[in-house]
MARDO-932257 format. One line per field, with one value per residue: residue number from 0; residue in three letters; x, y, z of N, C-alpha, C in turn. Coordinates in steps of 0.1 Angstrom, whole numbers, plus 2048, in hexadecimal, padded with zeros to 3 digits. Example, Ala and Ser with C-alpha at 12.3 -4.5 7.8 and 13.67 -1.06 7.14 Angstrom:
<sites>
resi <- [0/1]
resn <- [ALA/SER]
n.u <- [884/880]
n.v <- [7C7/7EA]
n.w <- [84E/847]
ca.u <- [87B/889]
ca.v <- [7D3/7F5]
ca.w <- [84E/847]
c.u <- [884/881]
c.v <- [7DF/800]
c.w <- [84E/84F]
</sites>
This chain:
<sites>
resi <- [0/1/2/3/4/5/6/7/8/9/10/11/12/13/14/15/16/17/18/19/20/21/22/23/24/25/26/27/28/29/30/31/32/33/34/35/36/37/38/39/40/41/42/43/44/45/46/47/48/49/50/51/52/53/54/55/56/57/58/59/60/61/62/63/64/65/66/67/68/69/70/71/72/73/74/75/76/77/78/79/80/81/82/83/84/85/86/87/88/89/90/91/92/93/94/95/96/97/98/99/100/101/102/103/104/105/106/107/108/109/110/111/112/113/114/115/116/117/118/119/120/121/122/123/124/125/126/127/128/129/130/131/132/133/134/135/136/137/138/139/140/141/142/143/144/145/146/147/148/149/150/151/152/153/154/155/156/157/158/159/160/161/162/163/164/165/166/167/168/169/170/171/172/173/174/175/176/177/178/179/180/181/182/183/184/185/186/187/188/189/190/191/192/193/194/195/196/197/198/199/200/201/202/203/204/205/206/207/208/209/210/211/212/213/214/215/216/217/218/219/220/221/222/223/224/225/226/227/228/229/230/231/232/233/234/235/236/237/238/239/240/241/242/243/244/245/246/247/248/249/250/251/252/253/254/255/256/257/258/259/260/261/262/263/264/265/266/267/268/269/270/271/272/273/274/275/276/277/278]
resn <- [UNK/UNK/UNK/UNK/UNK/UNK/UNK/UNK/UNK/UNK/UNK/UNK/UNK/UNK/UNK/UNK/UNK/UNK/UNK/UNK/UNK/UNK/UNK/UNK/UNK/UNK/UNK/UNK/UNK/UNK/UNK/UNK/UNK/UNK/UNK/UNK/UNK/UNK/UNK/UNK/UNK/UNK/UNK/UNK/UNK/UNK/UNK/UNK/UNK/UNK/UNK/UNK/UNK/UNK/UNK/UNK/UNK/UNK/UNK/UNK/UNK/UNK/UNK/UNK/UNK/UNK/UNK/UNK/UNK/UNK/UNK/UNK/UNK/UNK/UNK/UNK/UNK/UNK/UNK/UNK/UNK/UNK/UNK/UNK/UNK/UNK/UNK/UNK/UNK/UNK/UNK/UNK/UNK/UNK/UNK/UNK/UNK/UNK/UNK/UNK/UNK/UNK/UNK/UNK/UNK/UNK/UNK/UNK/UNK/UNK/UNK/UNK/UNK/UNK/UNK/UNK/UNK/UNK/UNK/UNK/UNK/UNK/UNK/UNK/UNK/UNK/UNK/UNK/UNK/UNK/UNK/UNK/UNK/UNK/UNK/UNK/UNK/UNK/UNK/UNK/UNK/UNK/UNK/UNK/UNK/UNK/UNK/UNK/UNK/UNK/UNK/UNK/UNK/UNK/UNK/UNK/UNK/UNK/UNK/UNK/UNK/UNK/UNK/UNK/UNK/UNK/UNK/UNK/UNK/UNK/UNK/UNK/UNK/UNK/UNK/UNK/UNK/UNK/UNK/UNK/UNK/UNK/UNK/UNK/UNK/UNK/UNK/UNK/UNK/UNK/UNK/UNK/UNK/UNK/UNK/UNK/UNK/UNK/UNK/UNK/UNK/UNK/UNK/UNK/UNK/UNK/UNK/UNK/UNK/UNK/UNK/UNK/UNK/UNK/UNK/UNK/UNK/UNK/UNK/UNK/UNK/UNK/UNK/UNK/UNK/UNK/UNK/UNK/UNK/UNK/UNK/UNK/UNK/UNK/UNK/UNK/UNK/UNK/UNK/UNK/UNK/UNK/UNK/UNK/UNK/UNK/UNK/UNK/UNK/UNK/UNK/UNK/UNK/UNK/UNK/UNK/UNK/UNK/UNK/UNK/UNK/UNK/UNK/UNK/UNK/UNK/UNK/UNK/UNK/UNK/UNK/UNK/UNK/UNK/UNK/UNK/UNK/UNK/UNK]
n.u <- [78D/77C/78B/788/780/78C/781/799/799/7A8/7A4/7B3/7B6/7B1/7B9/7A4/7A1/789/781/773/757/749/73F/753/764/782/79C/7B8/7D9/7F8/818/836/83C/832/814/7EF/7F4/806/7F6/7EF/7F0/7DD/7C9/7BF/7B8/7A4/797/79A/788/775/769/76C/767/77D/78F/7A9/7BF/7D1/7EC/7E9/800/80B/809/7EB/7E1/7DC/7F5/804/818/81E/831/824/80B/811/81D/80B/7FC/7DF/7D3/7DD/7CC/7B0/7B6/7B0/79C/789/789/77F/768/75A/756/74C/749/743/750/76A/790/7AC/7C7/7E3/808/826/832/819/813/813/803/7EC/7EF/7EB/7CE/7C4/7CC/7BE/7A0/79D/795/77B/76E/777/77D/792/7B8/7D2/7F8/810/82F/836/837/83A/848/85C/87B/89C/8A9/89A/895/8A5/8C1/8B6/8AF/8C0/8BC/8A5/8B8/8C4/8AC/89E/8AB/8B1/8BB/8B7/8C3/8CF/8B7/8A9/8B9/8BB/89E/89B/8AB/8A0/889/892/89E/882/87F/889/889/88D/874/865/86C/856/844/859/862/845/83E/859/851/83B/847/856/843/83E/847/867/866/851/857/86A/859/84E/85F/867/857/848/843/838/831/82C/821/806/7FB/7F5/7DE/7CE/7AE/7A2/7A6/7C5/7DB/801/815/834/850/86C/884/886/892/88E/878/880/87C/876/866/84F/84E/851/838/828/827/81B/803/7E3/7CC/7E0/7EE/80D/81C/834/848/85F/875/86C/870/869/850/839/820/823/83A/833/816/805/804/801/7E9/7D6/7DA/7D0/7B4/7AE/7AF/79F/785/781/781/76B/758/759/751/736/72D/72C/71B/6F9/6DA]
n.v <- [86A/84D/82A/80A/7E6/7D0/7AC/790/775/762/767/77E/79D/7BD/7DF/7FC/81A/834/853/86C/875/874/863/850/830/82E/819/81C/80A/802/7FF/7E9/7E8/7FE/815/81F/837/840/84E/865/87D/878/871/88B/89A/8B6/8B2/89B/890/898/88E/873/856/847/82C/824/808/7F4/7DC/7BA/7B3/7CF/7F1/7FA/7DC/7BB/7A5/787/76F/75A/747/745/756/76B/75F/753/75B/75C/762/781/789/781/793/7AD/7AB/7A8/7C0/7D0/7C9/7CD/7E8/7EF/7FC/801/7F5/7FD/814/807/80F/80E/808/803/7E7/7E2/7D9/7C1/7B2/7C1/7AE/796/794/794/783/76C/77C/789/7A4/7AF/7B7/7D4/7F1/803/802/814/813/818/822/807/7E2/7CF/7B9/79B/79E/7A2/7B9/7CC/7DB/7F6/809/808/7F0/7E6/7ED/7DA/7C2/7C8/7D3/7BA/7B3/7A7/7B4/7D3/7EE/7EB/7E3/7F9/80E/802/805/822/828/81C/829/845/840/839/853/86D/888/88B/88A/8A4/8A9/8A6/894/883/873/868/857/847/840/82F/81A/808/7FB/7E2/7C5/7B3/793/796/7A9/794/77D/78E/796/77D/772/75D/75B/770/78C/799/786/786/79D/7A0/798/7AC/7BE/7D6/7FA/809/822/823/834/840/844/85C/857/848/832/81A/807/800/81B/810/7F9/800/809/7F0/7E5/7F2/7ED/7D3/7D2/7D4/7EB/804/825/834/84C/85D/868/87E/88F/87F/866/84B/84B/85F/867/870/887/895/8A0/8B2/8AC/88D/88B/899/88C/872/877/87E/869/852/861/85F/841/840/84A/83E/827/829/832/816/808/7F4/800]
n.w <- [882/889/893/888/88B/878/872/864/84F/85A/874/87C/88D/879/879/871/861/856/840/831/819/804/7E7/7D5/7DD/7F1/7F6/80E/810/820/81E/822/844/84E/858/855/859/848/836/83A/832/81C/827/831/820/813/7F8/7EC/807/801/7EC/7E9/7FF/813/81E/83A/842/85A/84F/859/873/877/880/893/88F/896/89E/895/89F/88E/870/85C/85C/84F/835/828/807/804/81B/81C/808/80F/82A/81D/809/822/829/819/814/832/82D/81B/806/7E1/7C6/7CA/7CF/7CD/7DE/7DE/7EF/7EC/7FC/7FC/7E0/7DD/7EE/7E6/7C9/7D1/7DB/7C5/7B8/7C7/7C4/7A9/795/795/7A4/7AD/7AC/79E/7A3/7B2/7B1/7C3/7C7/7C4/7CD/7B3/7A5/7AD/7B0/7B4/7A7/7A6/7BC/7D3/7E2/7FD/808/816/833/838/843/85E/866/873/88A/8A9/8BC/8C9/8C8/8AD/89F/89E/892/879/872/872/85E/848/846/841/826/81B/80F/7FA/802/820/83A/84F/873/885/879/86E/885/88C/87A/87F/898/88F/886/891/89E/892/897/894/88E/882/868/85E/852/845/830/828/817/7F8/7D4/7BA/7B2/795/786/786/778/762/75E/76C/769/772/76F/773/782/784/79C/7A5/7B4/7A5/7AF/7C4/7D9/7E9/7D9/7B7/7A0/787/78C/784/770/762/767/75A/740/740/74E/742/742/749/75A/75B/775/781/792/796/7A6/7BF/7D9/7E4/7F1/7E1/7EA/801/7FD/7E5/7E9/7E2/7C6/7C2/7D0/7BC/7A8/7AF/7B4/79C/790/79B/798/77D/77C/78C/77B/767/772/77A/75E/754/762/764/75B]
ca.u <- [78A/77E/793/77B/789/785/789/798/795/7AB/7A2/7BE/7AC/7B6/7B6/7A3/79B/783/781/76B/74B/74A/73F/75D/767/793/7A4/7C9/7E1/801/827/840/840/82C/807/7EA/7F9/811/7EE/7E4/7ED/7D1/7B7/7BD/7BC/795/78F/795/77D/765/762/76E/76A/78B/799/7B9/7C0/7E0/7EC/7F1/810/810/805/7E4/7DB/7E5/807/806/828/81F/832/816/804/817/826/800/7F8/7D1/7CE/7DE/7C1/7A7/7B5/7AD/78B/77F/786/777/758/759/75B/737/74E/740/75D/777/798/7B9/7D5/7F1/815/835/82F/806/811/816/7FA/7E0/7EB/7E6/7C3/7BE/7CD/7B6/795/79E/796/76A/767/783/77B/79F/7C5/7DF/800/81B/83F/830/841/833/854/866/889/8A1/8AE/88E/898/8B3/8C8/8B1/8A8/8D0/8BB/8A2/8BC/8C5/89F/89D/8B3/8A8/8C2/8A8/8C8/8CF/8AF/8A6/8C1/8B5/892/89F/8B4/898/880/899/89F/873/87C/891/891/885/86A/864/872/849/840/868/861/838/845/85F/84D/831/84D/858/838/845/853/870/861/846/85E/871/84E/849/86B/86A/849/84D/83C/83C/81F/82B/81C/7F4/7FE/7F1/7CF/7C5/7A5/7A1/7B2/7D4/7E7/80B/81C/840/85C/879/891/884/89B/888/873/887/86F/877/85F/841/851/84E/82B/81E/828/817/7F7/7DC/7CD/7E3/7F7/812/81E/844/850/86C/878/86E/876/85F/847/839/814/82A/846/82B/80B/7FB/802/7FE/7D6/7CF/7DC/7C8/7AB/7A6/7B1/794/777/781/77C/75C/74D/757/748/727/724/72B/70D/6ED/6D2]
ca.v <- [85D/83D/81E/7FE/7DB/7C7/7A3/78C/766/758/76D/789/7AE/7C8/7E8/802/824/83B/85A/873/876/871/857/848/82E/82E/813/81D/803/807/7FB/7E4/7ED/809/813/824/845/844/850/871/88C/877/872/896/8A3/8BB/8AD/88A/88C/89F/888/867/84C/845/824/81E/7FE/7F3/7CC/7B2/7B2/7DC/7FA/7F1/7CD/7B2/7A2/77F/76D/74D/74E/745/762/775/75B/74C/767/75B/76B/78C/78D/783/7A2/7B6/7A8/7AE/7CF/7D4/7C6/7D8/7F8/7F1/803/7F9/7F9/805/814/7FF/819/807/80B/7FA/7D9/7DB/7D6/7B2/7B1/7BF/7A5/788/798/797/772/767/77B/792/7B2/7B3/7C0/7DC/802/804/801/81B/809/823/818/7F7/7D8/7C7/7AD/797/7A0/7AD/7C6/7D7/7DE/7FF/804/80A/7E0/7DD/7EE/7CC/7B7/7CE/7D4/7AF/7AF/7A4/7C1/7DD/7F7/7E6/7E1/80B/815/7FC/80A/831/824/816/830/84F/837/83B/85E/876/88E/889/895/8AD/8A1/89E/889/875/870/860/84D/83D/836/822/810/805/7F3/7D9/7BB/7AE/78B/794/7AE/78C/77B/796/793/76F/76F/756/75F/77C/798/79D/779/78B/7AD/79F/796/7B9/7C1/7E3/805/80A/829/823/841/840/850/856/859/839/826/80E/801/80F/821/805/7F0/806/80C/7E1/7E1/7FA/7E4/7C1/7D4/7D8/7F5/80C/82A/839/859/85E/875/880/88E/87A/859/83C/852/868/86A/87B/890/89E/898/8B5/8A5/880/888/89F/882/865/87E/87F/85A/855/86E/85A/836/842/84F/82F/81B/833/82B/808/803/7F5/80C]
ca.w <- [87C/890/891/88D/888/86B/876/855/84B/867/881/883/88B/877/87F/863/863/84F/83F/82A/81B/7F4/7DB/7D2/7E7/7EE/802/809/816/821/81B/830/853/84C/85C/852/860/83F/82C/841/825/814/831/839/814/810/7EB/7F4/80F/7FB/7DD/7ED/80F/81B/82E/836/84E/85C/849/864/87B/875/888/89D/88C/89B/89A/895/899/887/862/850/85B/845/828/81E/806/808/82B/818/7FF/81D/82B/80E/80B/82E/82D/80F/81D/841/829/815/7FA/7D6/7BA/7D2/7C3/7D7/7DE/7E4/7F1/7F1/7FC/7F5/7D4/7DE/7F6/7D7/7BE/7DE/7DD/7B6/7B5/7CA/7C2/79F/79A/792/7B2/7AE/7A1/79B/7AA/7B1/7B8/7C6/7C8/7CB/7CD/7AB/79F/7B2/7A5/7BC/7A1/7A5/7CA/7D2/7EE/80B/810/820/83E/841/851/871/86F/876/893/8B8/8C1/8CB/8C2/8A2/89D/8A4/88C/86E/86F/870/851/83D/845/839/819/813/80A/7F5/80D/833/83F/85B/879/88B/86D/871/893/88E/870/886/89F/88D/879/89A/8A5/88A/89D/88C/887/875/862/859/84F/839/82A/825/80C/7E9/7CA/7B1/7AC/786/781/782/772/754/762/774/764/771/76E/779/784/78E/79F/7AB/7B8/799/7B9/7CB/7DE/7EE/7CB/7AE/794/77C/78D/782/763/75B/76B/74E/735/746/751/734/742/753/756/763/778/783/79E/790/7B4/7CC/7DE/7EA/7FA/7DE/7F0/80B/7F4/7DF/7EE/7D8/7BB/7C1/7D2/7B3/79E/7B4/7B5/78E/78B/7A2/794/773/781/790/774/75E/77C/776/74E/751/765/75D/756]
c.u <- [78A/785/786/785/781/78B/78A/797/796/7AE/7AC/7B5/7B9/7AF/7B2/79F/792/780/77A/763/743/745/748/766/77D/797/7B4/7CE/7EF/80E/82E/843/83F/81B/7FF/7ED/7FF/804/7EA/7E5/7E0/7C6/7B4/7B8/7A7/790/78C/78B/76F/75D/765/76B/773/788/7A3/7BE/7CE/7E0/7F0/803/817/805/7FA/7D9/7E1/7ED/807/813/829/826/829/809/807/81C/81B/7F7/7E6/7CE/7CF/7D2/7B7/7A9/7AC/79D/784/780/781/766/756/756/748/73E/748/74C/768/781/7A1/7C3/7DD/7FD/820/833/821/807/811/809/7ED/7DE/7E9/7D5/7BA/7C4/7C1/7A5/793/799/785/76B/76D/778/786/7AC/7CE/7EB/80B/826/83C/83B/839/83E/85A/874/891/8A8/8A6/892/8A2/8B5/8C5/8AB/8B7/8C8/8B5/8AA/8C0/8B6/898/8A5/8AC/8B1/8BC/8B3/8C5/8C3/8A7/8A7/8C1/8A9/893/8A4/8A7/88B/882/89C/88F/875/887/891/888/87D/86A/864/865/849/84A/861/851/83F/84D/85B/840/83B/84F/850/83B/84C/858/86A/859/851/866/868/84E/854/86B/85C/84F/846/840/830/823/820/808/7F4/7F3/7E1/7C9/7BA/7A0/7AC/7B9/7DB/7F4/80E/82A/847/867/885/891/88E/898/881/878/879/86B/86B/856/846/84F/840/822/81E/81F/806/7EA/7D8/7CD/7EE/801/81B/82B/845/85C/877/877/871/869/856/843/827/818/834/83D/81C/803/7F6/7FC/7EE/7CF/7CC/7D4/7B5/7A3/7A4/79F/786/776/77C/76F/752/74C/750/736/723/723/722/701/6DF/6C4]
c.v <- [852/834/814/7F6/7D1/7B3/795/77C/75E/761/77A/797/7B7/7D7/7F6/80D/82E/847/862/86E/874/85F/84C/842/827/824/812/80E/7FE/7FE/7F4/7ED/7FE/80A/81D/833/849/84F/863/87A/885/877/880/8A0/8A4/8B6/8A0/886/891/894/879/863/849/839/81F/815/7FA/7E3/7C6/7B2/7C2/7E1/7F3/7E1/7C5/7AB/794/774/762/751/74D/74D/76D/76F/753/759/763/763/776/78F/78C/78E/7AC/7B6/7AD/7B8/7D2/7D2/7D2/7E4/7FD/7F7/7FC/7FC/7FE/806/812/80B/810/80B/7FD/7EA/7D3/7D6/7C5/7AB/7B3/7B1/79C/789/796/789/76B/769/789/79B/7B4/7BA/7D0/7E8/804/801/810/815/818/81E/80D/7EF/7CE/7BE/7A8/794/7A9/7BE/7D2/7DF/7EB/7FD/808/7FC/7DE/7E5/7E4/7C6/7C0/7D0/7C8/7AB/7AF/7B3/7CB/7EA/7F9/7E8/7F2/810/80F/801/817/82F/822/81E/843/849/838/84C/865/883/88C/896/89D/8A5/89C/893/87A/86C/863/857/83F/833/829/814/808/7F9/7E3/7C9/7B6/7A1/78F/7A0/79E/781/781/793/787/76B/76A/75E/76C/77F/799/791/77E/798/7AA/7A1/79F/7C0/7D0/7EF/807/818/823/831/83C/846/851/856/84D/82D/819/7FD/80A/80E/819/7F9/7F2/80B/7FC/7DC/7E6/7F4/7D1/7C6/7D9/7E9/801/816/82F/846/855/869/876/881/88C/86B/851/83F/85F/86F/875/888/896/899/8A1/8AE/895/881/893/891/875/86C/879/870/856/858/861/84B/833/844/845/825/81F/829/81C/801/802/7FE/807]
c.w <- [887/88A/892/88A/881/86F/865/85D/85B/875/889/87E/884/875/872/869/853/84E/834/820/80F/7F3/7D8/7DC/7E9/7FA/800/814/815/81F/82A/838/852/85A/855/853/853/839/834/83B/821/818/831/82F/80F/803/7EE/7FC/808/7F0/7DF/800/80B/821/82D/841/850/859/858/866/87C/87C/893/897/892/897/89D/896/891/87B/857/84D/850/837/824/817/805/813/827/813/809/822/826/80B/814/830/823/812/828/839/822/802/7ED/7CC/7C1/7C7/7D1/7D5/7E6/7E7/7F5/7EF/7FB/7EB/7D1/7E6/7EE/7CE/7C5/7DC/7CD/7AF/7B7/7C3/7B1/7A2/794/79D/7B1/7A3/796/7A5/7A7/7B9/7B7/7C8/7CE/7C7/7C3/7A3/7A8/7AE/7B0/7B4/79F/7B5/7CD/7E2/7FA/80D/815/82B/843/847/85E/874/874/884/8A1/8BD/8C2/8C3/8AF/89C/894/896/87C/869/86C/861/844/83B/83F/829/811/80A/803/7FF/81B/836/84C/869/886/887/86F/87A/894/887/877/88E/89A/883/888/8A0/89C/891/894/884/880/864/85A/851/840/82C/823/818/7FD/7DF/7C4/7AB/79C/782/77F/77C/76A/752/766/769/766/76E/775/77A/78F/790/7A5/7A5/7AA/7A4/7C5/7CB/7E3/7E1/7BF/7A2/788/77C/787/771/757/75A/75F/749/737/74A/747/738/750/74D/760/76A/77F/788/79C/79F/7BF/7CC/7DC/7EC/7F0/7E0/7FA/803/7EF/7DB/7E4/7CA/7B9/7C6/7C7/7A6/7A1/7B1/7A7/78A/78F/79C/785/771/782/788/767/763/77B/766/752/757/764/761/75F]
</sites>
């Protein structure tokens, strides 16, 4: 997969990559202090590439996009949706379907404030971050403040914390190990940026014109299951899938199931995007 760079509104490059050879066009994008790397069961997964394009780009101030330190780079959600946009463009994609994670789910609805959802195939929001309510939150956000620390140790041992907290059980200690290191690339400011964002994604639920799968973890510590459990009920039409045993990370925990389940979502989108076209 080539890396190209998608440059947005106010001039920060971000870094996208592309993958297989299908119809249907999928843009994943990834969760706090995450990078495109989180997605590679799905880049890597033979149907997916068979029956869909792939791209999954890294959000500013993560993996290789660039890292702005201003805070407005990160707390004017206009620039988020610009994001969103220009890779949607750079892609050529028609109807795309948004896979989201974690904190996309905040980063989508910025994208669907600003320009709704006509353009959109569909959304899959994964242990997204769709209420602002701390009760929606479990007990892997007491690792953000040491991952905010200038303290490089501190710092180290906040990110290990918050990245065993994405999962019900840890992954393979290669996988640990990449994982780490791209959480890593994170500078704390912009980690505190991110943190510091106003507003509340439930506030456009209502509005999302296309189809919706949620999926998440029922063992999700980071976004508890509840979130996706408020979102069905606010989203006209959408449904939702529940991992009974896994965490945060159920693209990773049980990749067969979640790309059979994005797959069909998908094939189904596609072929409503088919009829509803004129003749």
């Amino acid at each position: 997969m080539d890396q190209i760079t998608v440059t947005s509104r106010d001039g920060v490059e971000l870094a996208m990559r592309q993958a297989g050879h299908g119809d249907i066009g999928l843009v994943f994008i990834h969760g706090f202090n995450q990078c495109h790397l989180a997605w590679t069961r799905q880049l890597a997964d033979p149907a997916l590439n068979a029956a869909c394009r792939m791209a999954a780009f890294d959000l500013r101030g993560h993996g290789a996009s660039a890292k702005p330190s201003r805070p407005e780079a990160y707390t004017d959600a206009a620039l988020w949706a610009a994001d969103v946009a220009a890779v949607i463009a750079a892609t050529g994609f028609r109807k795309p379907i948004l896979v989201g994670w974690s904190y996309a789910g905040r980063v989508i609805t910025d994208y669907i404030r600003e320009h709704g959802t006509s353009a959109l195939g569909g959304i899959v929001f994964v242990g997204a971050l769709l209420k602002a309510d701390g009760r929606m939150m479990g007990r892997g956000r007491r690792h953000f403040a040491p991952m905010l620390s200038a303290d490089l140790a501190t710092n180290i041992d906040g990110t290990r914390g918050f990245l065993r907290a994405c999962f019900e059980r840890e992954p393979a200690r290669d996988d640990f190990e990449t994982m780490l290191a791209y959480n890593m690339v994170v500078p704390p400011v912009v980690r505190k940026h991110l943190l510091d964002r106003s507003g509340d994604p439930a506030d456009v639920l209502g509005a999302i014109g296309c189809p919706v799968l949620l999926a998440h973890g029922g063992k999700d510590q980071v976004i508890l299951a509840e979130t996706s459990r408020f979102a069905v009920t606010q989203i006209p039409n959408a449904q939702l899938s529940i991992y009974d045993a896994c965490g945060h990370s159920p693209f990773y925990e049980d990749a067969t199931r979640f790309n059979a389940e994005l797959l069909a979502f998908a094939n189904s989108v596609h072929q409503a995007t088919r009829d509803a076209a004129p003749t």
